[in-house]
C-alpha positions in Angstrom: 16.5 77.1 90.7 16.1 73.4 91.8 12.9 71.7 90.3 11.5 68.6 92.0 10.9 65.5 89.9 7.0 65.7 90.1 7.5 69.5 88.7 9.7 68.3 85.6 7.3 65.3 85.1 4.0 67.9 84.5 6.5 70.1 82.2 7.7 67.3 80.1 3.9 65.8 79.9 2.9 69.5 79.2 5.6 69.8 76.2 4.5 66.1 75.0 1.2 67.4 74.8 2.2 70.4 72.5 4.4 68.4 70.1 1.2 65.6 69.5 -1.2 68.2 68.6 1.2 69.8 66.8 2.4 66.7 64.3 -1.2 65.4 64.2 -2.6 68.7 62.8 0.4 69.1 60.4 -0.4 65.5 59.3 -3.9 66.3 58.6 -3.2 70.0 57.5 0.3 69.8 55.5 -0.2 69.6 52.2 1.5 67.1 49.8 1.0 66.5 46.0 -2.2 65.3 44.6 -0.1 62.3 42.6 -1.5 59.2 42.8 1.8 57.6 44.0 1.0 59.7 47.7 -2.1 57.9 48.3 -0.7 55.3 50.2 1.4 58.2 52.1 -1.4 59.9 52.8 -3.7 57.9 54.2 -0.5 56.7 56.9 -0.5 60.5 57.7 -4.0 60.4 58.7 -3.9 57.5 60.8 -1.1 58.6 62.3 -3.0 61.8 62.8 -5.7 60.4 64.5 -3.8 58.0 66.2 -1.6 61.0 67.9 -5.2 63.0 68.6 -6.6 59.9 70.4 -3.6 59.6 72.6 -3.6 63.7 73.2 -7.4 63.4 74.3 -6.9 60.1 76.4 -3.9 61.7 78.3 
């Protein structure tokens, strides 16, 4: 089976897709310990997170 390039371009966007929603939500979602040494750590997650949910929703 021989895929053109525009066909493996949509599938590799398509995976992309997947993989962003799928980090963002565990960035928001995941949970980590309620220390305050994470604070800084977590509020990187979230804006990752919402850095990766722009980018899905733009694309």
């Amino acid at each position: 089976m021989i895929c053109s390039n525009k066909e493996l371009y949509n599938e590799s966007l398509g995976i992309a897709l997947v993989l962003m929603l799928f980090f963002a939500f565990y960035f928001l979602l995941a949970r980590t310990p309620d220390k305050r040494i994470f604070t800084n750590y977590l509020r990187s997650r979230r804006l990752m997170a919402g850095a990766l949910l722009t980018l899905t929703t733009t694309s």
